[in-house]
C-alpha positions in Angstrom: 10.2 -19.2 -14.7 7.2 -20.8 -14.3 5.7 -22.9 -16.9 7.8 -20.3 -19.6 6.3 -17.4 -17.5 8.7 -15.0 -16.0 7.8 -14.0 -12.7 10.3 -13.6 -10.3 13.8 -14.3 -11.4 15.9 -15.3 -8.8 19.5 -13.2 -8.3 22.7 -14.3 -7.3 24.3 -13.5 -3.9 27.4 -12.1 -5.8 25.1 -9.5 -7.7 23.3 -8.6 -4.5 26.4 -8.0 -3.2 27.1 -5.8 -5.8 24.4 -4.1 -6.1 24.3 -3.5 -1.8 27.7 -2.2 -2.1 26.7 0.7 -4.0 23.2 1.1 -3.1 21.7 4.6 -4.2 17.6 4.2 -4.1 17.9 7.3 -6.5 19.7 5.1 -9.3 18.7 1.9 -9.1 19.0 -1.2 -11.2 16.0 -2.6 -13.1 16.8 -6.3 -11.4 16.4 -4.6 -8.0 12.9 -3.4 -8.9 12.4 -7.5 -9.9 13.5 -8.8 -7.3 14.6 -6.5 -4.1 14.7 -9.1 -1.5 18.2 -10.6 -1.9 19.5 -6.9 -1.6 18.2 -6.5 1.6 19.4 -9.7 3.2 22.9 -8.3 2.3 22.1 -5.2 3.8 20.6 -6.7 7.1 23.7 -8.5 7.3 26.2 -6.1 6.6 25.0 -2.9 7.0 21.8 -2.7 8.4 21.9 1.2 9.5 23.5 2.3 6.0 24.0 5.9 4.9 23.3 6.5 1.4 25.4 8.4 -1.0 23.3 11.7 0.0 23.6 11.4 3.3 20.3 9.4 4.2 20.0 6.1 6.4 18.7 3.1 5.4 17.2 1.0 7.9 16.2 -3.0 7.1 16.1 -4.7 10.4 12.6 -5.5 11.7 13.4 -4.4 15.7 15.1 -1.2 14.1 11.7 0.0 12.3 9.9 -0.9 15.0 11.9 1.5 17.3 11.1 4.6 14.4 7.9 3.7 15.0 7.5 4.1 18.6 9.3 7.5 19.0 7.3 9.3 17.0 8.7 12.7 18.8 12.1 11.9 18.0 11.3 11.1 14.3 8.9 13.1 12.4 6.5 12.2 9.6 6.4 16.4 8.5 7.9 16.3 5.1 8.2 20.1 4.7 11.8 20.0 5.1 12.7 17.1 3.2 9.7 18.0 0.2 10.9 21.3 -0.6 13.9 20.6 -2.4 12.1 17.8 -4.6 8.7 19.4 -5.3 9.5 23.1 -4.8 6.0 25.0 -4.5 4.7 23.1 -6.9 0.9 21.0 -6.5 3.0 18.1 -5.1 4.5 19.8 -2.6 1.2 21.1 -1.3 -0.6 18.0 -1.0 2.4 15.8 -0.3 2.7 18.2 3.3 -0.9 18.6 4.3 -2.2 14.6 3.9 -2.6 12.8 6.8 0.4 10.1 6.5 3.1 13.2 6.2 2.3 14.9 9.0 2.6 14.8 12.8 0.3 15.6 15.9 -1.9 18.0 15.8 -2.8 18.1 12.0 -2.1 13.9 12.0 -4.6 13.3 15.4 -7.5 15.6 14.1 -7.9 14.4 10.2 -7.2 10.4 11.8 -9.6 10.7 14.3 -12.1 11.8 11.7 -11.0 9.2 9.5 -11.6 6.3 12.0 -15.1 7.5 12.9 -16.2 6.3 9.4 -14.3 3.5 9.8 -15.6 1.7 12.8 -15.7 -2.5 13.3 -19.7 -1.4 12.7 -19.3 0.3 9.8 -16.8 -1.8 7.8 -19.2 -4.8 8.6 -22.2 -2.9 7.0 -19.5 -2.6 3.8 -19.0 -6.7 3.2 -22.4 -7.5 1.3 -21.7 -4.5 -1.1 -18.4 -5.4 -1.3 -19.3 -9.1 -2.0 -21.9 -8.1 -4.5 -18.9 -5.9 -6.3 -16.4 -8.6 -6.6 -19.1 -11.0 -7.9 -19.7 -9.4 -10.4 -16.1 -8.0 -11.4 -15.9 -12.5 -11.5 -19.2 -12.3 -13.2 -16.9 -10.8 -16.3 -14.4 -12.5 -16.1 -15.9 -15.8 -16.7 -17.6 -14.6 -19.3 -14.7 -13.4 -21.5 -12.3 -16.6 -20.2 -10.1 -14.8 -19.0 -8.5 -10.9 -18.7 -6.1 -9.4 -16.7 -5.6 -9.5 -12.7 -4.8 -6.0 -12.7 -6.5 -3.7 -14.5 -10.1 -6.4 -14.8 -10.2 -7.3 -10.8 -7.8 -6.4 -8.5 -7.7 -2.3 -9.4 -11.8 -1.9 -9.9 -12.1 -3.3 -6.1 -10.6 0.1 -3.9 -11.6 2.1 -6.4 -15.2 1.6 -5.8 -15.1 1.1 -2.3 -13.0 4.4 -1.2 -15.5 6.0 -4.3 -18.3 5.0 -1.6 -16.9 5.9 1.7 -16.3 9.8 -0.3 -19.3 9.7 -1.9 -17.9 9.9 -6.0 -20.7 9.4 -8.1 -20.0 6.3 -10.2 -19.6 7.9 -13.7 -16.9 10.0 -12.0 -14.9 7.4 -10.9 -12.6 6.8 -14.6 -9.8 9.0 -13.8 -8.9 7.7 -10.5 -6.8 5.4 -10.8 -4.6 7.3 -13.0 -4.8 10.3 -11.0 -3.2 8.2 -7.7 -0.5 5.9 -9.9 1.1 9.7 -11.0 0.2 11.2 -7.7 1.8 8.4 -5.6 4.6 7.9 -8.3 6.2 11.2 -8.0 6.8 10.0 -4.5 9.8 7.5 -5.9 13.4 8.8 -4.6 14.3 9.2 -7.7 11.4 11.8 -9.7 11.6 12.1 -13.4 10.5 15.5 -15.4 8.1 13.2 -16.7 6.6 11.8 -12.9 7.0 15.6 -12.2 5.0 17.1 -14.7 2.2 14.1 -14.6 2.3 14.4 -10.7 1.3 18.5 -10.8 -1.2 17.7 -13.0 -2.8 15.0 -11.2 -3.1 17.1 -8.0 -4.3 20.0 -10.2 -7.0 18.3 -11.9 -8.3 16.2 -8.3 -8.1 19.8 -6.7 -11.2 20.9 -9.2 -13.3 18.2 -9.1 -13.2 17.8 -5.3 -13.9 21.2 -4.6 -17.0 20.9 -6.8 -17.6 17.5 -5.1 -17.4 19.5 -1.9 -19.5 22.4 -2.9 -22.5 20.1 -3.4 -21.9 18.1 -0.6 -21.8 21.2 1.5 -25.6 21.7 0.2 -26.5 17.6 0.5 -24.6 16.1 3.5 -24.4 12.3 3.8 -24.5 10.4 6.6 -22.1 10.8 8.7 -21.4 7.8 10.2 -20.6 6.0 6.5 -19.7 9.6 4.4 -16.2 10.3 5.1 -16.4 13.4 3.2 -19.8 14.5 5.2 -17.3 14.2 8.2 -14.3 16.0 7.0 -16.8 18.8 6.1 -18.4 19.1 8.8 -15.6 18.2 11.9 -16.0 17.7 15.4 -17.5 20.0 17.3 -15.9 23.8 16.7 -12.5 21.2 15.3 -13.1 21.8 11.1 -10.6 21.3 8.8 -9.3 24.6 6.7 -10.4 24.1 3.0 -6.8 23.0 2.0 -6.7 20.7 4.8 -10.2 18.8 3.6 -9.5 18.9 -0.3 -6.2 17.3 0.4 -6.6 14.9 2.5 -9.6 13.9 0.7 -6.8 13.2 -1.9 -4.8 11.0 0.4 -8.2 9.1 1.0 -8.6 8.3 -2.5 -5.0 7.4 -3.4 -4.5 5.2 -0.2 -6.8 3.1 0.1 -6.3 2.7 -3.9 -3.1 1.9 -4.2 -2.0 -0.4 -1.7 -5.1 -2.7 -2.1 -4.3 -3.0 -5.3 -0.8 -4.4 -4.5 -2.0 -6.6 -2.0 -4.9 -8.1 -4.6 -2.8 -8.7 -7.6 0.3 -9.6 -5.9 -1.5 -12.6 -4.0 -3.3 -14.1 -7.2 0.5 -14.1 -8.6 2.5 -15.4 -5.4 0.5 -18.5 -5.6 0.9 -18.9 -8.9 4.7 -19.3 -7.8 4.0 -21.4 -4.5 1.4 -24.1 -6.0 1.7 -26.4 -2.6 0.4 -22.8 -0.3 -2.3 -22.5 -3.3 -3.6 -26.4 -3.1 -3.9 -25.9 0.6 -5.2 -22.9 0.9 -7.9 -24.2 -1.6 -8.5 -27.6 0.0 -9.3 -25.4 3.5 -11.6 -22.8 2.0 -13.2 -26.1 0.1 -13.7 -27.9 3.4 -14.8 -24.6 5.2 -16.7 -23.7 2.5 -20.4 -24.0 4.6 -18.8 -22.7 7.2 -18.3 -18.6 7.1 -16.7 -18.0 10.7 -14.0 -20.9 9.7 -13.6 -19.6 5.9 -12.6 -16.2 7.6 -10.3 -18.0 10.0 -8.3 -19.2 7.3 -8.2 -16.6 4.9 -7.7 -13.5 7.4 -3.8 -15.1 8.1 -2.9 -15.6 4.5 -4.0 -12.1 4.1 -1.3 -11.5 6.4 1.4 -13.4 5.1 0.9 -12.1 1.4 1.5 -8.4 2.9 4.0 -9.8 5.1 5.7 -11.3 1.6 5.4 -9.1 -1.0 4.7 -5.5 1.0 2.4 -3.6 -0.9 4.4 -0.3 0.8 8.1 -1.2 0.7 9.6 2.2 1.9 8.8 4.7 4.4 10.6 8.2 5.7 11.3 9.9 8.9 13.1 12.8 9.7 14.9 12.7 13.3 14.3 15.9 15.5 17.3 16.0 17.5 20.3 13.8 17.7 19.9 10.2 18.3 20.9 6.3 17.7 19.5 3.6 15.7 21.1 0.2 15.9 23.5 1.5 17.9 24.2 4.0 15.2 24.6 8.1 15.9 22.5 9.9 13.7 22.4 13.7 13.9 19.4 16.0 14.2 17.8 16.6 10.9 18.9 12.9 9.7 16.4 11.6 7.1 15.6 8.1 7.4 14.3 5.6 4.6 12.2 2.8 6.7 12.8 -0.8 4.4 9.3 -2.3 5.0 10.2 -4.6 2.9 13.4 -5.8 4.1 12.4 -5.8 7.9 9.1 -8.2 6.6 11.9 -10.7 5.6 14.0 -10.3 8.7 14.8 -13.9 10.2 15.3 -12.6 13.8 11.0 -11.9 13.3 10.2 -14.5 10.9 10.9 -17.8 10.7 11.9 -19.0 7.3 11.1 -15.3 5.9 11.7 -16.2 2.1 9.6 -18.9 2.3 5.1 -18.0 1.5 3.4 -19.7 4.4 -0.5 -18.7 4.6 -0.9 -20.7 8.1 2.1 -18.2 9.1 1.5 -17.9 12.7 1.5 -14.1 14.6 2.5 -12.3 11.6 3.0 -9.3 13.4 4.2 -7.5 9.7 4.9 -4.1 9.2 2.8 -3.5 5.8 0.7 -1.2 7.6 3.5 0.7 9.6 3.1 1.0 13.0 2.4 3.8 16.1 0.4 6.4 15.4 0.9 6.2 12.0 -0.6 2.6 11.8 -2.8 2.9 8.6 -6.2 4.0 9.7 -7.9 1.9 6.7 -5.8 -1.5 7.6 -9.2 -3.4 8.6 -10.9 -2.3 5.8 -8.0 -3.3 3.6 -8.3 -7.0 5.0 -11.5 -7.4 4.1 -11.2 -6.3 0.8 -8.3 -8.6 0.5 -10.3 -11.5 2.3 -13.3 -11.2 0.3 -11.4 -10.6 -3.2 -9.0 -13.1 -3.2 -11.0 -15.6 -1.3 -14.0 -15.4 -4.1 -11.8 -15.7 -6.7 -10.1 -18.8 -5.5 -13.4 -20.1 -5.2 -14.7 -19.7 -8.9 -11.1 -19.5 -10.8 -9.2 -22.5 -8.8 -7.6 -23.5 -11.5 -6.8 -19.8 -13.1 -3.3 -19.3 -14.9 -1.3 -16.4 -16.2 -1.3 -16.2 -19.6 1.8 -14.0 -20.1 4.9 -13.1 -17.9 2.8 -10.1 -15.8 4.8 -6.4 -15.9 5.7 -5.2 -12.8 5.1 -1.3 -11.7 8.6 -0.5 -12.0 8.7 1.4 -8.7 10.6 1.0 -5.2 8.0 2.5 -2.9 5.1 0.5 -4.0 5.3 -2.7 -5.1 2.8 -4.2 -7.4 2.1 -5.6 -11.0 0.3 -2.9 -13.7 -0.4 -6.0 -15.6 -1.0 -9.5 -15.1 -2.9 -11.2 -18.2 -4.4 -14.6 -16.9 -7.2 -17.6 -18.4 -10.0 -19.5 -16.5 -10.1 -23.1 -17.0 
């Protein structure tokens, strides 16, 4: 509680106990998606390699995620296999095995590489005055009406706009897309309701047709390639073009990607330091002290932009599949093994982390793994900083003294980690 406000309730070690002892991400309890933290610390300690009640393993160590990552032969991204029982041949299942994150060398190096040319130091440079100009204004409102909500009024209009921009979405298209990625990307829970299901399909259905009319005119109007992202999807490398179902999903992934995940890292900074005043009056007397001083401002804010992923991942859980028989941990796991990777948990490990339960923006090397790592390090993570740098630093700077209003609602899901509201005043 903080100042009557529910945030994060702690739990006791004998109920993460409990609840480690029968672990099942496909039923879990509503205080794990509060609070999943304590959970994992049992688990590292008991039973870091666990197998799950279907079969899976469940990794939480930081040195055991790391070595998924590396060996990116021996454990696949491809979620055909795994997909095909949840989605059947259903819109998911389509896009869910042709996006760039689920899939492995070659489909993975061409739509990356294509990616990343957009994406250059360069070209994410060129994006800060827009990007400044955006959040000002988002501010702007907010000031105005004393108050509103982290969420849905700051922290989800930021990636919407910019990843609008990089694909060229004309701005009075831009209304559905946040819905469309929270049902797209929450059908991706272990556990999928009819309900995810059906809203899922029809997310994918309905991005389907407006991209391929986005794509048809773009096809007559190219952009510039070296900002468009879409202009380069379309028209490749050389004689190396994407198939139509490559480019329409993967122009899905795009959108809900760099959505998501910024939107986590936004919101749940603004409420961490509500919880850890001391990190917030520090952080604020540096920027203050900095404040004429851009290069410095930057120095300070790019670390805590780090430890807020590092604390409160905005992606706790990823998959793998292993290819052939192999150990983890010193545990045997057979070919075909699926993996669940606890970003979370292994962002709280204390053999990586000094302290690890503890918010510390002067953190030093956070070498986190909020933005996976290998060839499967997200492709947008720089861009992501500066979003995060830009938006939380501003706001700081004009809402110091902001509060929550009400105890802020938490998505409710164990892959991605965020708030879908967080009602706060200006002073």
């Amino acid at each position: 509680m903080l100042n009557g406000i529910s945030i994060t309730p702690p739990m006791s070690p004998a109920r993460a106990r409990e609840i480690a002892a029968s672990l099942d991400l496909r039923a879990l309890p509503a205080d794990f998606y509060t609070n999943p933290y304590p959970v994992y610390a049992q688990l590292r300690q008991a039973e870091p390699v666990r197998q799950m009640p279907d079969g899976s393993y469940f990794l939480t160590r930081y040195a055991d995620l790391v070595a998924v990552y590396r060996d990116a032969q021996t454990f696949s991204s491809d979620k055909k296999v795994e997909f095909a029982p949840k989605y059947g041949g259903s819109p998911l299942f389509e896009h869910h095995t042709t996006s760039l994150v689920f899939n492995d060398p070659p489909l993975h190096t061409r739509v990356r590489k294509l990616i990343m040319g957009a994406l250059t130091r360069r070209a994410i440079a060129d994006m800060e005055p827009g990007l400044v100009t955006l959040v000002d204004s988002l501010l702007d409102t907010i000031e105005a009406k004393g108050g509103g909500d982290l969420i849905e009024d700051f922290a989800s209009a930021i990636p919407v706009e910019i990843i609008g921009n990089l694909l060229g979405v004309p701005h009075a298209d831009r209304g559905p897309l946040r819905g469309w990625s929270l049902a797209i990307l929450g059908a991706l829970e272990p556990r999928l309701t009819p309900q995810q299901e059906a809203a899922g399909n029809q997310s994918v259905t309905e991005m389907l047709a407006y991209l391929r009319e986005l794509v048809r005119e773009r096809r007559a109007r190219p952009g510039d390639p070296e900002h468009d992202v879409l202009t380069r999807l379309i028209q490749g490398e050389g004689s190396d073009r994407l198939s139509e179902v490559e480019l329409l999903q993967n122009c899905i992934f795009i959108l809900n990607a760099g959505h998501e995940t910024t939107t986590n890292l936004i919101g749940n900074a603004l409420v961490c330091l509500q919880e850890w005043p001391a990190e917030k009056a520090d952080l604020l007397s540096k920027m203050e002290r900095l404040s004429e001083d851009p290069r410095g401002l930057e120095a300070v804010l790019n670390p805590a932009v780090d430890e807020f992923l590092r604390f409160e991942s905005s992606n706790q859980l990823g998959n793998r599949r292993a290819t052939r028989a192999c150990e983890v941990g010193g545990v045997p796991l057979e070919s075909g093994a699926l993996v669940t990777l606890g970003i979370g948990a292994a962002n709280r490990d204390p053999a990586q982390f000094a302290n690890p339960d503890v918010l510390d923006l002067s953190r030093p090397d956070c070498r986190h793994l909020a933005f996976g790592f290998g060839i499967h390090q997200c492709a947008g993570l720089s861009l992501a900083r500066l979003e995060g740098r830009i938006a939380i630093g501003r706001f700081l700077a004009r809402f110091p003294q902001y509060r929550l209003s009400e105890s802020p609602v938490r998505g409710g899901r164990a892959r991605f980690r965020g708030f879908l509201r967080a009602p706060f005043g200006v002073a």
